[in-house]
C-alpha positions as CSV (number, residue, x, y, z in Angstrom):
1,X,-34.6,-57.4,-74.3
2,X,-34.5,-61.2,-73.9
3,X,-30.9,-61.2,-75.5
4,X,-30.0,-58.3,-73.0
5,X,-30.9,-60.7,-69.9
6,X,-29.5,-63.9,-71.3
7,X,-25.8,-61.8,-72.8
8,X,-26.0,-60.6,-68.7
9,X,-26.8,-63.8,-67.1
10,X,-24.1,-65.7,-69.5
11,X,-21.6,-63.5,-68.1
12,X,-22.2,-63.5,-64.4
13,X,-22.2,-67.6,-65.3
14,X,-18.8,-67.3,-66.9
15,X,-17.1,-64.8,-64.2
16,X,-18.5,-67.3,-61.4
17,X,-16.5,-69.8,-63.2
18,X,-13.6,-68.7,-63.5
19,X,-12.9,-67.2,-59.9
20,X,-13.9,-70.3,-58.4
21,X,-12.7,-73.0,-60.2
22,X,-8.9,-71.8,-59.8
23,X,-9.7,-72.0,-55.9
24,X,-11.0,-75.5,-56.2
25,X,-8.2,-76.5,-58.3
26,X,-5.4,-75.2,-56.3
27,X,-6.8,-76.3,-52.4
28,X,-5.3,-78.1,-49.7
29,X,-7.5,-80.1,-47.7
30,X,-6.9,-79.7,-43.9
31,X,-4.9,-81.2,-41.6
32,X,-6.8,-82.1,-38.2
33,X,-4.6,-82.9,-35.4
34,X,-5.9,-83.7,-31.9
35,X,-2.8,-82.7,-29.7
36,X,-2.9,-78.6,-29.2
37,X,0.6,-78.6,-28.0
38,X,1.2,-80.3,-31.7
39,X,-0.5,-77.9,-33.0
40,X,0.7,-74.9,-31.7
41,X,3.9,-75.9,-31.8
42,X,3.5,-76.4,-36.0
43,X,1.5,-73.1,-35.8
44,X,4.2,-71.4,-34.7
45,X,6.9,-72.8,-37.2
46,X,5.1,-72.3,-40.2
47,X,3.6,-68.3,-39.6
48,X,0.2,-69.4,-40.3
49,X,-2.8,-69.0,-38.0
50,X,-4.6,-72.0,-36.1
51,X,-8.0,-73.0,-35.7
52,X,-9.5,-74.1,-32.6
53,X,-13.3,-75.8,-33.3
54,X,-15.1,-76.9,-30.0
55,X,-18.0,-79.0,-29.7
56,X,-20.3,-80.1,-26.9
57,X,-23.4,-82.2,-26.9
58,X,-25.6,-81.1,-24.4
């Protein structure tokens, strides 16, 4: 039973491996800009999507 658990447990180990560290490998760290005409501007020539975080301390 013991070998069952640990055969199971070693493979969910091994699976989580390998789909994440291809991810981590192959990243792009992000590029923060502070001008949204910039932004939308490079949005818009590249096709991808844009990301728009707000914060307030209140």
């Amino acid at each position: 039973m013991f070998n069952s658990v640990f055969r199971r447990i070693s493979l969910g180990v091994l699976l989580l491996m390998v789909c994440t560290i291809p991810a981590l490998i192959a990243s792009e760290e992000v590029q923060w800009s502070k001008s949204i005409e910039e932004s939308m501007s490079a949005a818009k020539t590249t096709g991808k999507p844009m990301m728009m975080d707000f914060y307030t301390d209140w």
